[in-house]
C-alpha positions in Angstrom: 35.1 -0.5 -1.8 31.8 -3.1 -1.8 32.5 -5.2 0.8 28.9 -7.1 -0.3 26.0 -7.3 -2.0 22.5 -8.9 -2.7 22.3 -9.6 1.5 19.9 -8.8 4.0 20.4 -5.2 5.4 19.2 -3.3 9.0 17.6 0.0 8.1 16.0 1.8 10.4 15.7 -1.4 12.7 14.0 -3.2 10.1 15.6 -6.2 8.0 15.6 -5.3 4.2 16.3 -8.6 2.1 16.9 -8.2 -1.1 13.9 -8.2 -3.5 11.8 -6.5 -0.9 9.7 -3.6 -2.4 10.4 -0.6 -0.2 8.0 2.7 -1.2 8.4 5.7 0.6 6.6 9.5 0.3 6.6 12.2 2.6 4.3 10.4 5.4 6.8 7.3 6.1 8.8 4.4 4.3 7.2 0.9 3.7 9.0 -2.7 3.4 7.2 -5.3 1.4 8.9 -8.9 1.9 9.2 -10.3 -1.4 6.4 -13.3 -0.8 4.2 -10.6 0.3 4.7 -8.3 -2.4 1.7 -9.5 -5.2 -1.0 -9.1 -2.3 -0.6 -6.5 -0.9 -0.7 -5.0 -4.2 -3.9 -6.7 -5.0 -5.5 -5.5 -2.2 -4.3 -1.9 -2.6 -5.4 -1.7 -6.1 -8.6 -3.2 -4.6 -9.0 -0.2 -1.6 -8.1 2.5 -4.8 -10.8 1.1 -7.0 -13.8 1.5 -3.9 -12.3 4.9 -3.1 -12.9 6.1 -6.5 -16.3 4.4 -6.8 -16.9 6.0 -3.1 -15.7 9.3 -4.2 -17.8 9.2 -7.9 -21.0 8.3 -6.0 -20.5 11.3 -3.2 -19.7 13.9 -6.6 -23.0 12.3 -7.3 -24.7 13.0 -4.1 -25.3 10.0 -2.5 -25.5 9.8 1.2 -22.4 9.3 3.1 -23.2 6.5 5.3 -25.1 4.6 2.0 -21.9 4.9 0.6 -19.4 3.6 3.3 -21.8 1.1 4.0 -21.3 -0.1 0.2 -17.8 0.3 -0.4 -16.1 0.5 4.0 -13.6 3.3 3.1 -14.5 6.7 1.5 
């Protein structure tokens, strides 16, 4: 029997509201508040972009501190 639906929930001691983006994998699970949502996936798309220009440039041999120093993650 629903009893509700499109409400705030406790999961794991965290409040999930509805249109939060939870993502999980085998490390942990994730909430996204809604308003929060569109950056933080701008700024992950940004970090995946400099890891693959960090990793491209070490296939290519440059130095590892040039690089990090470039691009701050690896």
């Amino acid at each position: 029997m629903v009893v509700d639906y499109n409400v705030p929930v406790m999961c794991g001691g965290i409040i999930v509201n509805p249109g939060d983006l939870v993502v999980g994998d085998y490390d942990g699970v994730v909430v996204i508040p809604t308003h929060m949502v569109e950056e933080t996936l701008r700024l992950a798309t940004e970090k995946v972009e400099k890891e693959n220009h960090s990793r491209r440039e070490l296939a290519q041999g440059a130095y590892l501190s040039d690089v990090y120093a470039k691009y701050g993650v690896l």
